[in-house]
Predicted model as a PDB file, atoms N, CA, C, CB and O in Angstrom, pLDDT in the B-factor column:
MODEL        1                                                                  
ATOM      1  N   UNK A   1       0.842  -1.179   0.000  1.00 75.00           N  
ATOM      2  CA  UNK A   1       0.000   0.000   0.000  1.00 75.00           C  
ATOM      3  C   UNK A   1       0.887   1.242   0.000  1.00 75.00           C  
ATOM      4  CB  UNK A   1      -0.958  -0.002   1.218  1.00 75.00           C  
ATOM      5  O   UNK A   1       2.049   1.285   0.402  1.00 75.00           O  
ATOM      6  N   UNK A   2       0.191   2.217  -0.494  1.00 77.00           N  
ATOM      7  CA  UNK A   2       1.131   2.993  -0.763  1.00 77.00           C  
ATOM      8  C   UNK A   2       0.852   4.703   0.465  1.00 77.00           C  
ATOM      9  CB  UNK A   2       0.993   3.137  -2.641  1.00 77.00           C  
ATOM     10  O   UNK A   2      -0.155   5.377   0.682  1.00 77.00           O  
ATOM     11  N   UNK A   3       2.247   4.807   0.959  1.00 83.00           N  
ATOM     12  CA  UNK A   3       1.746   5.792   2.040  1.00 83.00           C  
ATOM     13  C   UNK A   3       1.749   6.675   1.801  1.00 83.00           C  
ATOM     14  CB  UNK A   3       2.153   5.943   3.042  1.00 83.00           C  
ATOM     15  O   UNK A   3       2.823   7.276   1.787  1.00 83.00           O  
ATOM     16  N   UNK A   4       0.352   7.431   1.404  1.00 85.00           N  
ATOM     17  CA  UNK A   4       0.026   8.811   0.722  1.00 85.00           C  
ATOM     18  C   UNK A   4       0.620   9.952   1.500  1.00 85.00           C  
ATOM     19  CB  UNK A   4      -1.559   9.067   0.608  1.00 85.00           C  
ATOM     20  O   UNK A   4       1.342  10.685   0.825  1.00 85.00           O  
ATOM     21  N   UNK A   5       0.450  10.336   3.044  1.00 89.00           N  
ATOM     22  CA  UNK A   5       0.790  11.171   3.743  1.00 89.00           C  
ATOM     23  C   UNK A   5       2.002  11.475   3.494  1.00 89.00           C  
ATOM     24  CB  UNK A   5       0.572  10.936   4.804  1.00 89.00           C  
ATOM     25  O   UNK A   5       2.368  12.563   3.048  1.00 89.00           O  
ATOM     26  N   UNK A   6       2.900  10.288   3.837  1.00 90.00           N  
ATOM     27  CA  UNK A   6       4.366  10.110   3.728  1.00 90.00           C  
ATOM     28  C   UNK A   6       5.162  10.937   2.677  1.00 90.00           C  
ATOM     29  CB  UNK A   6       4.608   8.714   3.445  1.00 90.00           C  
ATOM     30  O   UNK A   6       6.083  11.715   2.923  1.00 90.00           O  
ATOM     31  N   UNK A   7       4.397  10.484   0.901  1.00 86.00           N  
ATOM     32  CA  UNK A   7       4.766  10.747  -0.320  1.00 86.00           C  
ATOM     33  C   UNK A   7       4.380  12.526  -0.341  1.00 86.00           C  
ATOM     34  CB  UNK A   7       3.921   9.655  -1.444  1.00 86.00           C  
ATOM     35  O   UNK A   7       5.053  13.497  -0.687  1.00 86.00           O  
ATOM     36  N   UNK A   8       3.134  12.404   0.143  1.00 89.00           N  
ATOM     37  CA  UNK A   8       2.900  14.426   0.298  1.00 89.00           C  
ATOM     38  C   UNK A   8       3.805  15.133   0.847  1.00 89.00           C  
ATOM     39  CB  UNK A   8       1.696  15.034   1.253  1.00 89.00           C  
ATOM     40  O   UNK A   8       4.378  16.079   0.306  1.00 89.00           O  
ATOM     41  N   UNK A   9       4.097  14.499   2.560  1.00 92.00           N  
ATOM     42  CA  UNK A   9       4.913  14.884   3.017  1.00 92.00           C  
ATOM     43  C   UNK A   9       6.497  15.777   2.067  1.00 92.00           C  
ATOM     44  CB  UNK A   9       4.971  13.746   3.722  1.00 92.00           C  
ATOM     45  O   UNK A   9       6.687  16.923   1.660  1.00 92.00           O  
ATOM     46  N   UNK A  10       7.416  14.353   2.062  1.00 89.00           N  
ATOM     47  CA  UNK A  10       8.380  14.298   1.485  1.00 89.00           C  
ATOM     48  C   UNK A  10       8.509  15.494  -0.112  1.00 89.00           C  
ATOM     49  CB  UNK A  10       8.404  12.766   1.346  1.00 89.00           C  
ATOM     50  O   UNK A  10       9.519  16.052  -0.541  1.00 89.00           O  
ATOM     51  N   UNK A  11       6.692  15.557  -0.805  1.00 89.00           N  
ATOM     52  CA  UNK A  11       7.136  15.920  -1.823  1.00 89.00           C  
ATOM     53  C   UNK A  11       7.392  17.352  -1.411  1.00 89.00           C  
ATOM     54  CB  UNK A  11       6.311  15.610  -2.940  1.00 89.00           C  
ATOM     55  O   UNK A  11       8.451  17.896  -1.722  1.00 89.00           O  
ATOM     56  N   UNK A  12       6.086  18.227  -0.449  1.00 91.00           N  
ATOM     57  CA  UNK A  12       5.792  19.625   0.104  1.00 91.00           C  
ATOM     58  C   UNK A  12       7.269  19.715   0.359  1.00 91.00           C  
ATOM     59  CB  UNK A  12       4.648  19.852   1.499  1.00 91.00           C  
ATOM     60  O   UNK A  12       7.756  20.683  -0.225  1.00 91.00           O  
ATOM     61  N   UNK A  13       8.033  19.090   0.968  1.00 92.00           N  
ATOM     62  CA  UNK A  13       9.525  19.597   1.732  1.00 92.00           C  
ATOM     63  C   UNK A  13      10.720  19.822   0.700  1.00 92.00           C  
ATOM     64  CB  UNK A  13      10.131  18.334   2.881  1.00 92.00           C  
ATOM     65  O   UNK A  13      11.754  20.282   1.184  1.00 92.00           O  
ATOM     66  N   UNK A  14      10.694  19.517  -0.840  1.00 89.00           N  
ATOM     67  CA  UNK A  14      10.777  19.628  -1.903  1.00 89.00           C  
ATOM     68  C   UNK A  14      11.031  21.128  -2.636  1.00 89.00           C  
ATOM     69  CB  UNK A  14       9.807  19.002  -2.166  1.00 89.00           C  
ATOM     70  O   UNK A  14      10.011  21.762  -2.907  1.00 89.00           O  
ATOM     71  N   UNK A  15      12.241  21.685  -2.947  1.00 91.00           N  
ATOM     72  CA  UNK A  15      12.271  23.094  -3.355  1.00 91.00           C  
ATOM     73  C   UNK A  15      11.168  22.941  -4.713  1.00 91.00           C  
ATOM     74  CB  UNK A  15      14.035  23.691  -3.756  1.00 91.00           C  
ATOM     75  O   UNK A  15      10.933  21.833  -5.195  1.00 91.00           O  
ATOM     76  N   UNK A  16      10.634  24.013  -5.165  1.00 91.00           N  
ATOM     77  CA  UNK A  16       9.785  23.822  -6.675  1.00 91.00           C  
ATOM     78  C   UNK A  16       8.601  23.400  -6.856  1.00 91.00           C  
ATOM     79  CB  UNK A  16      10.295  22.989  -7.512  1.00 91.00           C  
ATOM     80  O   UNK A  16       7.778  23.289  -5.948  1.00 91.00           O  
ATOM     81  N   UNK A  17       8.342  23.045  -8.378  1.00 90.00           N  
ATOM     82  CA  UNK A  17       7.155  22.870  -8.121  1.00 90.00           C  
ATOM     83  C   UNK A  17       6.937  21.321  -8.637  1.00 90.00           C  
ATOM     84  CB  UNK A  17       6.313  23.999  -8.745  1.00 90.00           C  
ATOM     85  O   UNK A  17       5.835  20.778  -8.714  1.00 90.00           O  
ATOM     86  N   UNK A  18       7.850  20.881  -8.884  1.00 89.00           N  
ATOM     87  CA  UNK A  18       8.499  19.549  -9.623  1.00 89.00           C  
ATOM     88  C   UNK A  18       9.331  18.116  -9.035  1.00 89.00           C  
ATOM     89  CB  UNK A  18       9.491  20.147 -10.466  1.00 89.00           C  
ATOM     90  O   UNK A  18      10.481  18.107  -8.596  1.00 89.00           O  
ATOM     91  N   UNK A  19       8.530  17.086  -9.145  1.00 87.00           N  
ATOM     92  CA  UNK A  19       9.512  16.328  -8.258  1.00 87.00           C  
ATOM     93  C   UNK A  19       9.899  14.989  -9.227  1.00 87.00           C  
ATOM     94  CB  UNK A  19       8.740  15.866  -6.637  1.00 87.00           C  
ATOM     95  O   UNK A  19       9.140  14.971 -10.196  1.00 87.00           O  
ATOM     96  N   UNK A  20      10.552  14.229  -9.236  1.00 88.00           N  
ATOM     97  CA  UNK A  20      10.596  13.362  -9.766  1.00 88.00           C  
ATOM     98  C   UNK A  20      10.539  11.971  -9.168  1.00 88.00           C  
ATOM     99  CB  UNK A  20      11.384  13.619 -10.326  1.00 88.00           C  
ATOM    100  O   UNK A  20      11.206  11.786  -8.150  1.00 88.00           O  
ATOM    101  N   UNK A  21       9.587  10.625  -9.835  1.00 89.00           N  
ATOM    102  CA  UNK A  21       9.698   9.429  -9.660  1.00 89.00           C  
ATOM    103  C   UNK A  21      10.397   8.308 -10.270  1.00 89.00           C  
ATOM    104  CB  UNK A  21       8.844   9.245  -9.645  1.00 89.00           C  
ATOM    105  O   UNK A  21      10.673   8.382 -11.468  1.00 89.00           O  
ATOM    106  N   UNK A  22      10.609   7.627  -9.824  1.00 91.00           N  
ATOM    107  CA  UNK A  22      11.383   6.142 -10.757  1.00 91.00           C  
ATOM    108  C   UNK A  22      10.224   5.403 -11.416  1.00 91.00           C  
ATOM    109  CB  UNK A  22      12.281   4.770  -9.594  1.00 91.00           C  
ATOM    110  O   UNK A  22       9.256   5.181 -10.688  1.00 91.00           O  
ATOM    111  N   UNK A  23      10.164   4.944 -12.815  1.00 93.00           N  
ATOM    112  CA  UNK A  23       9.283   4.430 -12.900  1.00 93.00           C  
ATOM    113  C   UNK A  23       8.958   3.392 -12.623  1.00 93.00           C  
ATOM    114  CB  UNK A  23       9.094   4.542 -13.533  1.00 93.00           C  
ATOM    115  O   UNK A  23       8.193   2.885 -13.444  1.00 93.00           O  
ATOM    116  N   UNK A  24       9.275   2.636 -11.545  1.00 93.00           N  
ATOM    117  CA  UNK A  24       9.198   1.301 -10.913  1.00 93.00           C  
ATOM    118  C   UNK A  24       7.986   2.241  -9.356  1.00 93.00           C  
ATOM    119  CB  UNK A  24      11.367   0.410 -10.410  1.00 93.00           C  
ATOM    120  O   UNK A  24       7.100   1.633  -8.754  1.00 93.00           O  
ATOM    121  N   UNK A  25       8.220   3.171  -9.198  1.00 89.00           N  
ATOM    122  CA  UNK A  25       7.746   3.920  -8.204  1.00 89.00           C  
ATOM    123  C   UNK A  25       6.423   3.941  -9.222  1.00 89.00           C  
ATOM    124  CB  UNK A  25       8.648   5.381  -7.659  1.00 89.00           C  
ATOM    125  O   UNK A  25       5.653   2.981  -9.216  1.00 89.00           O  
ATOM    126  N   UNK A  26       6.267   4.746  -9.836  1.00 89.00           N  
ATOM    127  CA  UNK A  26       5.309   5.613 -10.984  1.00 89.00           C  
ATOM    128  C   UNK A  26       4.199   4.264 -10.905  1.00 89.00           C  
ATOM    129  CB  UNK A  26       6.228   6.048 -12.993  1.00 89.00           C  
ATOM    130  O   UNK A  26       3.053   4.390 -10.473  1.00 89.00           O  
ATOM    131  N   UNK A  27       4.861   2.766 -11.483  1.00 91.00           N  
ATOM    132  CA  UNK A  27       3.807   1.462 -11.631  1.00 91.00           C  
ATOM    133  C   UNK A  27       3.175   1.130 -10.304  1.00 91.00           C  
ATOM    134  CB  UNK A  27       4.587   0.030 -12.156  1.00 91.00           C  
ATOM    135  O   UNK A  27       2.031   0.782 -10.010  1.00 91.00           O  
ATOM    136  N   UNK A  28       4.320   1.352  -9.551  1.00 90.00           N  
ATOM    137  CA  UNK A  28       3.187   1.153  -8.200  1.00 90.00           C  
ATOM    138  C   UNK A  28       1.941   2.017  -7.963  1.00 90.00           C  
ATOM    139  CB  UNK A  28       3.925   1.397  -6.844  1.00 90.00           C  
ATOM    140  O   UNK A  28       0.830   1.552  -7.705  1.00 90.00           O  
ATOM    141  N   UNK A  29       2.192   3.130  -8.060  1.00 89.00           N  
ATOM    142  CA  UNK A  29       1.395   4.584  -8.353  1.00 89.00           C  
ATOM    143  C   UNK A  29       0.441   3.668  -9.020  1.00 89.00           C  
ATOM    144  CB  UNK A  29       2.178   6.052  -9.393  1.00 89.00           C  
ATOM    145  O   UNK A  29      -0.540   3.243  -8.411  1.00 89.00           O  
ATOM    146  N   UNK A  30       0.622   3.440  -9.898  1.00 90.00           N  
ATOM    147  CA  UNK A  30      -0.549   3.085 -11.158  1.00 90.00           C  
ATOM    148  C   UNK A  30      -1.021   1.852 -10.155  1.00 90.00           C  
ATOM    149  CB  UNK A  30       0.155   2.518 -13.159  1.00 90.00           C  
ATOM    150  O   UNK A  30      -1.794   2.190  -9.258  1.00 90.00           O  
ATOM    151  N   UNK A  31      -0.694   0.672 -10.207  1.00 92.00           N  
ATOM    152  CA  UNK A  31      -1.510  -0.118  -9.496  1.00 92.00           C  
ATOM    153  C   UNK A  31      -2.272   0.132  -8.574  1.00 92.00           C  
ATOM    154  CB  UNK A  31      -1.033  -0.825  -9.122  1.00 92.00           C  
ATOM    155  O   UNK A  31      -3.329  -0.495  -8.508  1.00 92.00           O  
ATOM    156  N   UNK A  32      -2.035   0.859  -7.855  1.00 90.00           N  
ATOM    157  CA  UNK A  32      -2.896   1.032  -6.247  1.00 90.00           C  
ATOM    158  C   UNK A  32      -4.055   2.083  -6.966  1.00 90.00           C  
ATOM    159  CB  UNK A  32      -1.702   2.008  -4.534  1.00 90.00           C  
ATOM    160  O   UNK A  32      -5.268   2.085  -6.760  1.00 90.00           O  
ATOM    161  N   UNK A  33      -3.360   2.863  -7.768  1.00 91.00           N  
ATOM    162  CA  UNK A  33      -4.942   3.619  -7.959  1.00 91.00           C  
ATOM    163  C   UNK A  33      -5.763   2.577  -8.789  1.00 91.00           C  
ATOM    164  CB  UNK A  33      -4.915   5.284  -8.940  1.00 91.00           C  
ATOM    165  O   UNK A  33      -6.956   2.334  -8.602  1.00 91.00           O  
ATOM    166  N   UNK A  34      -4.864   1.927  -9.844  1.00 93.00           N  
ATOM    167  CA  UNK A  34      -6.111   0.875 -10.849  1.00 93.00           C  
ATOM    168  C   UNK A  34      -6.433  -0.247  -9.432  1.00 93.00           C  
ATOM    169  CB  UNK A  34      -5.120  -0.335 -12.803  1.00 93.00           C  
ATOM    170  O   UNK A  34      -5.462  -0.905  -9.805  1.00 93.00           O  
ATOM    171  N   UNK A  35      -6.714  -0.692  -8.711  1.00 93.00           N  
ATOM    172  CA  UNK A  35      -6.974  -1.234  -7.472  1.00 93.00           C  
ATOM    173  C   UNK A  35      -8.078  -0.717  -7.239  1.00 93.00           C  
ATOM    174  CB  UNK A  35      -6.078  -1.059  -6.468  1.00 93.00           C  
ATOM    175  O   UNK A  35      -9.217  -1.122  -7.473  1.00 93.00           O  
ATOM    176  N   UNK A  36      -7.592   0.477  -6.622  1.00 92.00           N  
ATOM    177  CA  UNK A  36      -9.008   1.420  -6.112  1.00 92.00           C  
ATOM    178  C   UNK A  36      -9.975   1.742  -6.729  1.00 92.00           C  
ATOM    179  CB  UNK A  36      -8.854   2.577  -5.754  1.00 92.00           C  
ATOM    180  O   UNK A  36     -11.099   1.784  -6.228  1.00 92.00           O  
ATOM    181  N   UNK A  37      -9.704   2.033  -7.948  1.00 93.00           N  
ATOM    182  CA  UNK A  37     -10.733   2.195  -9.206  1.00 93.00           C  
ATOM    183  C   UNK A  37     -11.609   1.038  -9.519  1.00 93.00           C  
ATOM    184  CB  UNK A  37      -9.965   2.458 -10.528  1.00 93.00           C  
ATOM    185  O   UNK A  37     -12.724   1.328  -9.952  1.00 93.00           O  
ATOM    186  N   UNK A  38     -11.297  -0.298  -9.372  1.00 93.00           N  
ATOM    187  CA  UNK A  38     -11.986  -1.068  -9.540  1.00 93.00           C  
ATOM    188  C   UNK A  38     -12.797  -1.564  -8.163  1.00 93.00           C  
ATOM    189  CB  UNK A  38     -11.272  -1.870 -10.215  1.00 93.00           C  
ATOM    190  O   UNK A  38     -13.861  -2.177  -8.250  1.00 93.00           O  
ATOM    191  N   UNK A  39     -12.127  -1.204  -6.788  1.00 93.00           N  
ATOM    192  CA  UNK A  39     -12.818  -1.320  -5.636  1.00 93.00           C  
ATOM    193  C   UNK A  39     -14.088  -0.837  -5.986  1.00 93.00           C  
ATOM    194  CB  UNK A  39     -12.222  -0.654  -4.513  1.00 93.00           C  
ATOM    195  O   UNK A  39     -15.103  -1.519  -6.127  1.00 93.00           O  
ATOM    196  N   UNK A  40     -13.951   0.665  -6.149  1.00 93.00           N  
ATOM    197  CA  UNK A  40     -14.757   1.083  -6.731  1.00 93.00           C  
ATOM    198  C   UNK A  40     -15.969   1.372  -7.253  1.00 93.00           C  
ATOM    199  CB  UNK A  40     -14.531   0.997  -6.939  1.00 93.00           C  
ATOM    200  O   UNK A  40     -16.815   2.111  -6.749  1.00 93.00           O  
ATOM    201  N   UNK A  41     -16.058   0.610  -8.558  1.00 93.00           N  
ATOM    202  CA  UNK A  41     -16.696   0.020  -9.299  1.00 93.00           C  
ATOM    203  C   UNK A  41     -17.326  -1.163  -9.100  1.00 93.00           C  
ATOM    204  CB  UNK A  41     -16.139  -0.021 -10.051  1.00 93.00           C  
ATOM    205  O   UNK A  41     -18.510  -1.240  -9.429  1.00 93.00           O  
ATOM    206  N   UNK A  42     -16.733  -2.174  -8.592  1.00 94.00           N  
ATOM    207  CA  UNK A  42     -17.177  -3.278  -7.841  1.00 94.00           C  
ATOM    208  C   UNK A  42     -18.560  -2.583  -6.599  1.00 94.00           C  
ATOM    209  CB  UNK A  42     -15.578  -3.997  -7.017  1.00 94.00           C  
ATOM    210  O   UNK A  42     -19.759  -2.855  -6.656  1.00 94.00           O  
ATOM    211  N   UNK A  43     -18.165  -2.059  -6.017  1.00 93.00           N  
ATOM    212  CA  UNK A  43     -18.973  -1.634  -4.889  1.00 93.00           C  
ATOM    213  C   UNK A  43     -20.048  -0.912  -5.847  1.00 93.00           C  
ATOM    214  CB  UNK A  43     -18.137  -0.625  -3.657  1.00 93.00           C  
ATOM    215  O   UNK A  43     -20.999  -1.693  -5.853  1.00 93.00           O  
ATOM    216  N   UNK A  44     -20.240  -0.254  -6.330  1.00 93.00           N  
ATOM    217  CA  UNK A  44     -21.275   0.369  -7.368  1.00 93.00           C  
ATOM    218  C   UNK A  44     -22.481  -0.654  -7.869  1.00 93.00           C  
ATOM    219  CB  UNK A  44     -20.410   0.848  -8.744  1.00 93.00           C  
ATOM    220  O   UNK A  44     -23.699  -0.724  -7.704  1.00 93.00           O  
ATOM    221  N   UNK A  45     -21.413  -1.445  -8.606  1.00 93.00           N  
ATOM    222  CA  UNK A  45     -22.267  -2.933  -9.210  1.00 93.00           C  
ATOM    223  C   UNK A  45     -23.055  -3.445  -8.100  1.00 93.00           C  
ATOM    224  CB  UNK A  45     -21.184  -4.332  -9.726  1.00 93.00           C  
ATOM    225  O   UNK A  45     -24.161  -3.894  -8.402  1.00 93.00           O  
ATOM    226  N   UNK A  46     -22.740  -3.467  -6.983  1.00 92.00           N  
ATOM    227  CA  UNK A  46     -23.253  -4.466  -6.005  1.00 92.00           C  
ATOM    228  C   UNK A  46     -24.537  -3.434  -5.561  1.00 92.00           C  
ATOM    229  CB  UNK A  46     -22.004  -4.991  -4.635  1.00 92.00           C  
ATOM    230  O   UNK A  46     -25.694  -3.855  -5.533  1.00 92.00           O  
ATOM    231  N   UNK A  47     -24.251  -2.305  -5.284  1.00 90.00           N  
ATOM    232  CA  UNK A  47     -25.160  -1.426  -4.548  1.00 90.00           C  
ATOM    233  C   UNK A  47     -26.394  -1.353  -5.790  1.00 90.00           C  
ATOM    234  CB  UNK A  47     -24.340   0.221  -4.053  1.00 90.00           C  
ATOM    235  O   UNK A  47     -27.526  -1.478  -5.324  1.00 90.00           O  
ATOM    236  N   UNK A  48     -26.319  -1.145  -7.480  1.00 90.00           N  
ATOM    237  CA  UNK A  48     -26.895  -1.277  -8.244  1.00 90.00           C  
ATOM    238  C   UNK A  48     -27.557  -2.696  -7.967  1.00 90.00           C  
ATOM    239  CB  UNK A  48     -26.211  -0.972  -9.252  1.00 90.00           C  
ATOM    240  O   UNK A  48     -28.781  -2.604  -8.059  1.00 90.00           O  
ATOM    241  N   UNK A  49     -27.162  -3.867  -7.685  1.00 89.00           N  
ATOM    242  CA  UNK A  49     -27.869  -4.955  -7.982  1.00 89.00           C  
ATOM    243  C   UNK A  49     -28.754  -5.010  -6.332  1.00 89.00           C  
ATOM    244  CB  UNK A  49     -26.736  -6.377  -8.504  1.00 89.00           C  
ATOM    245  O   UNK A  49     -29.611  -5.843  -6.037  1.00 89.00           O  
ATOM    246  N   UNK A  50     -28.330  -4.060  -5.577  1.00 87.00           N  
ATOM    247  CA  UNK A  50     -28.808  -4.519  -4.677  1.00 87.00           C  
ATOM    248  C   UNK A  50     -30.428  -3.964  -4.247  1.00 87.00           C  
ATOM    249  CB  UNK A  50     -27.797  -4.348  -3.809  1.00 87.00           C  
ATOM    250  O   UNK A  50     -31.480  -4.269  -3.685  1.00 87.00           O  
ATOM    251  N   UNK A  51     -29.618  -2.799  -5.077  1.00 87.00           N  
ATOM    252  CA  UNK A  51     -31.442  -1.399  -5.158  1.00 87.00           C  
ATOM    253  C   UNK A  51     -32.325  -2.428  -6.336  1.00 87.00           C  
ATOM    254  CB  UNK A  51     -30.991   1.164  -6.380  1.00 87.00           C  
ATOM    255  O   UNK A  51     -33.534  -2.508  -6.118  1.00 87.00           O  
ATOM    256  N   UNK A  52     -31.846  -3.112  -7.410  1.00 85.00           N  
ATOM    257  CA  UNK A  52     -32.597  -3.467  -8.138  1.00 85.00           C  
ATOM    258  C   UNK A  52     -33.459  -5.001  -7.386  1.00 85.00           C  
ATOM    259  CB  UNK A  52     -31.753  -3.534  -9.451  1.00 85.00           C  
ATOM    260  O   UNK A  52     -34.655  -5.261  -7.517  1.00 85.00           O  
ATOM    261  N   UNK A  53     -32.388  -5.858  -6.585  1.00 83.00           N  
ATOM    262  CA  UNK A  53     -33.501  -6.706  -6.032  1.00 83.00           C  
ATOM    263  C   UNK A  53     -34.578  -6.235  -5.214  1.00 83.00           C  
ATOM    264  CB  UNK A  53     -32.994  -7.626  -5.323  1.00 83.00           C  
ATOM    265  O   UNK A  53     -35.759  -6.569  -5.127  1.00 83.00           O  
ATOM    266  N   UNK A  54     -33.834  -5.328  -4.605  1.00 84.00           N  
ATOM    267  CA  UNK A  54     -35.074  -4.719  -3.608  1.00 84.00           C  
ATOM    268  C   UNK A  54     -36.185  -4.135  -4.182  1.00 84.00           C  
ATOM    269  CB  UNK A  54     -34.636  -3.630  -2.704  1.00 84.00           C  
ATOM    270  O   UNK A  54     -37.295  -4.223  -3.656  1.00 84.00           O  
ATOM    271  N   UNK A  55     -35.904  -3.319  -5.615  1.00 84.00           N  
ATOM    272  CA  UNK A  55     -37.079  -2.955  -6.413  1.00 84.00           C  
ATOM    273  C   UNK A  55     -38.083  -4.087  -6.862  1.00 84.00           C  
ATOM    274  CB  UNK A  55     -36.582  -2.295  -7.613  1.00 84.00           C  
ATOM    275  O   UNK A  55     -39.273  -4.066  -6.550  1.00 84.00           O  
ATOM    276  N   UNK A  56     -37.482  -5.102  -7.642  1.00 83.00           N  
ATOM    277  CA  UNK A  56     -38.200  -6.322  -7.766  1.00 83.00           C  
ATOM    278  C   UNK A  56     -38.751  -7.060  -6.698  1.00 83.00           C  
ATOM    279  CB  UNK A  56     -37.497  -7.102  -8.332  1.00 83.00           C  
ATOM    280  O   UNK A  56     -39.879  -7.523  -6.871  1.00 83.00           O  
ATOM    281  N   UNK A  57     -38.080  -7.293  -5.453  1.00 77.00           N  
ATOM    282  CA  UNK A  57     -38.157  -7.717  -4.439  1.00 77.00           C  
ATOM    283  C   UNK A  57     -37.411  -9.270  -4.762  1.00 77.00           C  
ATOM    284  CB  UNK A  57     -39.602  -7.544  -3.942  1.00 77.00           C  
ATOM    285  O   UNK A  57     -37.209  -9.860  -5.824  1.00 77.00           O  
ATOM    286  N   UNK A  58     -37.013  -9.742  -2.860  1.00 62.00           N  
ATOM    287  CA  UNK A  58     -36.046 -10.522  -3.093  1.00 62.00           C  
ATOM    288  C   UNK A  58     -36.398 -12.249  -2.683  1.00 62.00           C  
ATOM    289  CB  UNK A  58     -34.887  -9.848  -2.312  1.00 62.00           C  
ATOM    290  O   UNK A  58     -35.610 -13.105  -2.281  1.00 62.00           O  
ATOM    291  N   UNK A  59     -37.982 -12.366  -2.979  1.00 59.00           N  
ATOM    292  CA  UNK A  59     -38.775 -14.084  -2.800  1.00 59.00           C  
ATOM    293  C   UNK A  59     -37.947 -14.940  -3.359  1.00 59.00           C  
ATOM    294  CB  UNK A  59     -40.323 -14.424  -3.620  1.00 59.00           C  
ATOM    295  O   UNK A  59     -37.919 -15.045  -4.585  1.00 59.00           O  
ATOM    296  N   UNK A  60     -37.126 -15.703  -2.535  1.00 54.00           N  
ATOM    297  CA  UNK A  60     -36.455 -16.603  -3.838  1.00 54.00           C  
ATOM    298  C   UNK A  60     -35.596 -16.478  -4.616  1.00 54.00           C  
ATOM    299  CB  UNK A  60     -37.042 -16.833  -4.656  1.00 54.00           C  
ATOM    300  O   UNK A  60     -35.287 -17.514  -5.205  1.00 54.00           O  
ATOM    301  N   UNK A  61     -34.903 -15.331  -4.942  1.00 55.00           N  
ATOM    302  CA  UNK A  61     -34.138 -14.673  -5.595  1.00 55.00           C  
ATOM    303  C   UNK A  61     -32.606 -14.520  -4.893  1.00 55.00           C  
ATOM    304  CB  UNK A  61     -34.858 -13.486  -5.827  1.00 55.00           C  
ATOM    305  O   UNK A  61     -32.340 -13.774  -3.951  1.00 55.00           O  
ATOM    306  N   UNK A  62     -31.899 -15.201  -5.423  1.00 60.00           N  
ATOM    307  CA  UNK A  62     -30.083 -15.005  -4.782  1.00 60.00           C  
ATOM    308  C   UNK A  62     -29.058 -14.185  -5.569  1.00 60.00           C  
ATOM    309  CB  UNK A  62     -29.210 -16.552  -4.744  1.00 60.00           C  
ATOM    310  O   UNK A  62     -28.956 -14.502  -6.754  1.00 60.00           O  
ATOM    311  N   UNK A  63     -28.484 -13.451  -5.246  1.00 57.00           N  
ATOM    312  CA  UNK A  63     -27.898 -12.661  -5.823  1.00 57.00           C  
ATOM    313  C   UNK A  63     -26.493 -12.958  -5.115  1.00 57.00           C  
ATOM    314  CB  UNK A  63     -28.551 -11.337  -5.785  1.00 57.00           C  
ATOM    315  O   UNK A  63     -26.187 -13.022  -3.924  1.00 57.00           O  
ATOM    316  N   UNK A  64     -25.776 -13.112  -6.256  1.00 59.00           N  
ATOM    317  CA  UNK A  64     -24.421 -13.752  -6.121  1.00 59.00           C  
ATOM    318  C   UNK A  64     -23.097 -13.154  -7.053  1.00 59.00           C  
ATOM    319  CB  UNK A  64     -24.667 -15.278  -6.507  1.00 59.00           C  
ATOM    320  O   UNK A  64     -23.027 -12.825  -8.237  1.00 59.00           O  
ATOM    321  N   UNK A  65     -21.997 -13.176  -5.844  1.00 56.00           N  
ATOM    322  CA  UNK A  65     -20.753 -12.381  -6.781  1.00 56.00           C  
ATOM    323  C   UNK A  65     -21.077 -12.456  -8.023  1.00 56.00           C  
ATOM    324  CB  UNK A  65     -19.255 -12.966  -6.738  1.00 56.00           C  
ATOM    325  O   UNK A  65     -20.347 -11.962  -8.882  1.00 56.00           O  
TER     326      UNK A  65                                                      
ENDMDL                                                                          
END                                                                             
């Protein structure tokens, strides 16, 4: 996981307005947000399927990953 505070920290203490990453740093960057993005989304889907059983109502009806 990646420690956001930490990375703010470190960058604010930083002369400029410019900082630079490694791109082995940068992919991690990318993973944790594509992670979250799909957390996300996942949670959306579920809350969508979940208003829709309840609209239909849920007699019998299983709703599954």
């Amino acid at each position: 996981m990646i420690d956001v505070a930490s990375i703010r920290a470190a960058a604010n203490a930083c002369a400029g307005d410019a900082v630079g990453i490694s791109k082995m740093q940068l992919d991690d960057l990318l993973v944790e947000i594509e992670m979250g993005q799909r957390a996300q989304r996942e949670l959306k889907i579920l809350g969508a399927i979940s208003v829709l059983a309840e609209a239909v109502g849920t007699d019998g009806v299983s709703v599954a990953n």
